[in-house]
C-alpha positions as CSV (number, residue, x, y, z in Angstrom):
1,X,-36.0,1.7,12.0
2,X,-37.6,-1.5,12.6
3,X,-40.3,-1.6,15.7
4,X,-41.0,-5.1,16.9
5,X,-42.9,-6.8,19.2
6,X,-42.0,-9.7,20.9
7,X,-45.4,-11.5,22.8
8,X,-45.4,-14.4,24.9
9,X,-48.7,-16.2,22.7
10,X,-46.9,-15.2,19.7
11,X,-43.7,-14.8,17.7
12,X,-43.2,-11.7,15.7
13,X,-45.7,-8.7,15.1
14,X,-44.1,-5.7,12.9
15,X,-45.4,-2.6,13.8
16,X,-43.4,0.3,11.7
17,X,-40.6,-0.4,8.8
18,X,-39.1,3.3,9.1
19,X,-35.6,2.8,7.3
20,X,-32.6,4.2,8.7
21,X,-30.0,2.3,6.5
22,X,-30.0,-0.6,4.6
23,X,-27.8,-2.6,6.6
24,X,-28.8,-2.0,10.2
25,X,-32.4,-2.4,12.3
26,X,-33.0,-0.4,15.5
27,X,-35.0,-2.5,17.8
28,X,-36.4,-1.0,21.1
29,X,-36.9,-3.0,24.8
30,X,-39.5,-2.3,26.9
31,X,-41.8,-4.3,29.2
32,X,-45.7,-3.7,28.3
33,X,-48.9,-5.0,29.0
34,X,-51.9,-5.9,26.7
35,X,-55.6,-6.7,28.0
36,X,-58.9,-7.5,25.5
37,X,-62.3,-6.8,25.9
38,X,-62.7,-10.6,27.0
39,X,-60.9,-10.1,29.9
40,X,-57.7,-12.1,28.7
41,X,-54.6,-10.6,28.6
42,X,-50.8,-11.4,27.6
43,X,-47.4,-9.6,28.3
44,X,-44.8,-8.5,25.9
45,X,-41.6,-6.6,25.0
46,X,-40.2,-4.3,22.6
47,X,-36.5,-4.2,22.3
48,X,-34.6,-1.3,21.3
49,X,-30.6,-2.2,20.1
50,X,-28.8,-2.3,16.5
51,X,-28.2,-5.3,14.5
52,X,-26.3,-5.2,11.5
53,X,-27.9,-7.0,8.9
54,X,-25.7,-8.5,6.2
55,X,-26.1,-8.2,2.3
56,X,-26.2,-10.9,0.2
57,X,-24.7,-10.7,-3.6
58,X,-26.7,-12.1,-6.1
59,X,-24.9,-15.0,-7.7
60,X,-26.3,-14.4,-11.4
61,X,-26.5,-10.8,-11.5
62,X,-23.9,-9.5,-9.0
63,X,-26.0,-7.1,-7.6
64,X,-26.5,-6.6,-3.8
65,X,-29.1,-8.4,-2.6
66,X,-30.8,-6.4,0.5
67,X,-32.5,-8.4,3.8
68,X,-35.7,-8.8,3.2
69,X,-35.4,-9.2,-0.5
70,X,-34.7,-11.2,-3.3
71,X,-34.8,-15.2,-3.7
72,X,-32.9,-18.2,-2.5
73,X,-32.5,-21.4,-3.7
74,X,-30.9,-24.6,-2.4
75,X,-29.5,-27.1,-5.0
76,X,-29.4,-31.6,-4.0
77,X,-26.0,-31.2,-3.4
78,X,-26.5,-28.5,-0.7
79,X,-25.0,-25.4,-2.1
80,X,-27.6,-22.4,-1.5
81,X,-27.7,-19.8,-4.2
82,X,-28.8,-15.9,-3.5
83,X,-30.9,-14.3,-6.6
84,X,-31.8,-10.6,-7.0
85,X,-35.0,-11.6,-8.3
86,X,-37.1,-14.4,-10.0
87,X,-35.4,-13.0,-13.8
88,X,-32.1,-13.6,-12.5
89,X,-33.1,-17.2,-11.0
90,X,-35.2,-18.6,-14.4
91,X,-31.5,-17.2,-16.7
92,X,-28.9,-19.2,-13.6
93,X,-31.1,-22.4,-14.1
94,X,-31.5,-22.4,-17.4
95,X,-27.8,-21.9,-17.7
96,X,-27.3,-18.4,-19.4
97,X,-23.8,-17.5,-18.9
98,X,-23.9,-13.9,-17.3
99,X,-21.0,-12.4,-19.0
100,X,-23.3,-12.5,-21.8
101,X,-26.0,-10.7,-21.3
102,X,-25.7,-7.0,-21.0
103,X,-27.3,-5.7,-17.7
104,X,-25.3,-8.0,-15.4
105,X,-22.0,-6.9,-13.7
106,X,-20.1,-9.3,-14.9
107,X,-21.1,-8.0,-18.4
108,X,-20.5,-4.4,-17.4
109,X,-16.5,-5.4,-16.3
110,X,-16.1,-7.5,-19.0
111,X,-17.2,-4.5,-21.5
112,X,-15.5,-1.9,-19.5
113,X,-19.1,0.1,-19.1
114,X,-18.8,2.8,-16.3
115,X,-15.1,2.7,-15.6
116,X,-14.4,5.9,-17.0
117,X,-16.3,8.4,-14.7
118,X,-13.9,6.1,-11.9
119,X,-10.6,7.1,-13.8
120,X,-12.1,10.7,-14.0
121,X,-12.7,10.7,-10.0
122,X,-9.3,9.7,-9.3
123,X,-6.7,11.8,-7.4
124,X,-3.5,12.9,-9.1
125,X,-1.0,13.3,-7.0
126,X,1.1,16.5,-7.2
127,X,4.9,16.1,-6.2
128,X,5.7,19.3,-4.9
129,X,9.5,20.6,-4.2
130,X,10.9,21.0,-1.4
131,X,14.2,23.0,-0.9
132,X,16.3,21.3,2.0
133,X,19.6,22.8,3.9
134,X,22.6,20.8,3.5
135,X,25.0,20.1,6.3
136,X,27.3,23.3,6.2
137,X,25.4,25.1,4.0
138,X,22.5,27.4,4.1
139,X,19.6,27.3,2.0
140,X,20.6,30.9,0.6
141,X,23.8,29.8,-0.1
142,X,22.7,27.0,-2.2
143,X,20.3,28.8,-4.1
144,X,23.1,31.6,-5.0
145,X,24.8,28.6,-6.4
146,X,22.7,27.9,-8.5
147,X,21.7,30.7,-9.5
148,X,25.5,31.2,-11.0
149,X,25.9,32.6,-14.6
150,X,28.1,30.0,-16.3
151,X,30.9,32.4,-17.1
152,X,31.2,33.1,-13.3
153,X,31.5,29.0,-12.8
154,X,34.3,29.2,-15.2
155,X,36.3,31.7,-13.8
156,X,36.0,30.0,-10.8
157,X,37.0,26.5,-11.9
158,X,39.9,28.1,-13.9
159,X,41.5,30.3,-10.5
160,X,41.1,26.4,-8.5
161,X,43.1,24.9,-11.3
162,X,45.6,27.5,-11.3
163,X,46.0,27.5,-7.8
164,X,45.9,23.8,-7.8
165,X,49.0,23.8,-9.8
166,X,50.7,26.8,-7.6
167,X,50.6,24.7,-4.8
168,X,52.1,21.2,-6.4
169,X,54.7,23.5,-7.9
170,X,55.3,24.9,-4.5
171,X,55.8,20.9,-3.6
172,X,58.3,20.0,-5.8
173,X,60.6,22.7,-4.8
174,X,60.5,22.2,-1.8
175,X,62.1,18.9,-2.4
176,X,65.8,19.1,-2.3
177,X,68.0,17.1,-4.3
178,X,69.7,14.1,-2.8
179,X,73.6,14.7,-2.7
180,X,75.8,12.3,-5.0
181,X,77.8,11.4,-2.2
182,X,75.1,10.0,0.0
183,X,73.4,8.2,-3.7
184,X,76.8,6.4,-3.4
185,X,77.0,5.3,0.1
186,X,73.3,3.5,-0.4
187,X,74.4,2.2,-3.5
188,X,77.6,0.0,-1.6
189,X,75.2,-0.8,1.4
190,X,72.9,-2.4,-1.2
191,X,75.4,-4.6,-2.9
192,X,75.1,-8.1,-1.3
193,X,78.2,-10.1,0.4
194,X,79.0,-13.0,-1.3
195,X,77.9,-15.8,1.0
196,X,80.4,-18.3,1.7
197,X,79.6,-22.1,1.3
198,X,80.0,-24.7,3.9
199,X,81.9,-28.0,3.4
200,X,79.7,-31.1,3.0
201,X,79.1,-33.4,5.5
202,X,81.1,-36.4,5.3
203,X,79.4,-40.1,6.3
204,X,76.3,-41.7,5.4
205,X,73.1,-41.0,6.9
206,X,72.5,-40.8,10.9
């Protein structure tokens, strides 16, 4: 928690630096009066609210860069740089590649240094079974299925076969046979009539 103190003479007086977080400072409000022995006095205010402060990376290192610390430098071409410290400035300005030297994070991910206590952390997901009712069907039923001994199954499949065959059997003598008589009748109504051919037309064209 960060106490300030705004006066009216001057800017900013910090009174406590009591951390709560990193990110955030709780500033308190409230009106106050303060007189010196000389008689002269000013008026004042201390603000209480939270303001989320926001963290920098360091462009060398890669390392978070917290308020209130580290370095920044502005180049002639107006791009502003944010370094951890005054070792990570000196090695980006005299052009030390950071993927190269071993305490950067750049260096770390390149190297693969830390990852496995990540892959150890992850979850593995366990796909669990789950036994569904089908339309018709009960979940007991479905389970006594499958459950069959094979030699049961093919019992089973052998008595559909046979009745299978019972039943076209059954089919095909039910059929009757067509009388000759009535073969022959169809057969005459089938042959075509010779068609007779008309006389030409006499003349030329109309």
């Amino acid at each position: 928690m960060f106490c300030i103190i705004l006066y009216t003479a001057q800017y900013l007086v910090l009174l406590n630096l009591i951390y709560t977080s990193a990110k955030s400072i709780i500033i308190i409000m409230l009106p106050f009066a303060v007189g010196s022995s000389s008689g002269s006095s000013f008026t004042g205010a201390i603000f209480v609210g939270t303001v989320t402060m926001k963290l920098e990376l360091c462009n060398f290192s890669g390392y978070k860069v917290y308020p209130g610390h580290g370095k920044r430098y502005a180049r002639t071409d107006c791009k502003v740089f944010n370094f951890l410290n005054s070792k990570a400035q000196s090695l980006f300005l005299s052009r030390r590649n950071p993927r190269q030297i071993s305490w950067t994070v750049l260096y770390r991910r390149k190297h693969r240094k830390g990852q496995q206590d990540e892959v150890s952390k992850r979850r593995v997901r366990k796909s669990a079974k789950v036994q569904k009712t089908i339309v018709g069907m009960a979940l007991t039923d479905i389970l006594a299925k499958r459950n069959q001994k094979p030699e049961v199954r093919k019992a089973q499949r052998e008595q559909a076969i046979r009745a299978a065959k019972e039943v076209k059997k059954a089919k095909a003598a039910s059929k009757k046979p067509i009388p000759v008589k009535v073969q022959q009748k169809s057969q005459k109504q089938r042959i075509a009539k010779p068609m007779k051919m008309q006389a030409p037309r006499v003349g030329g064209k109309r």
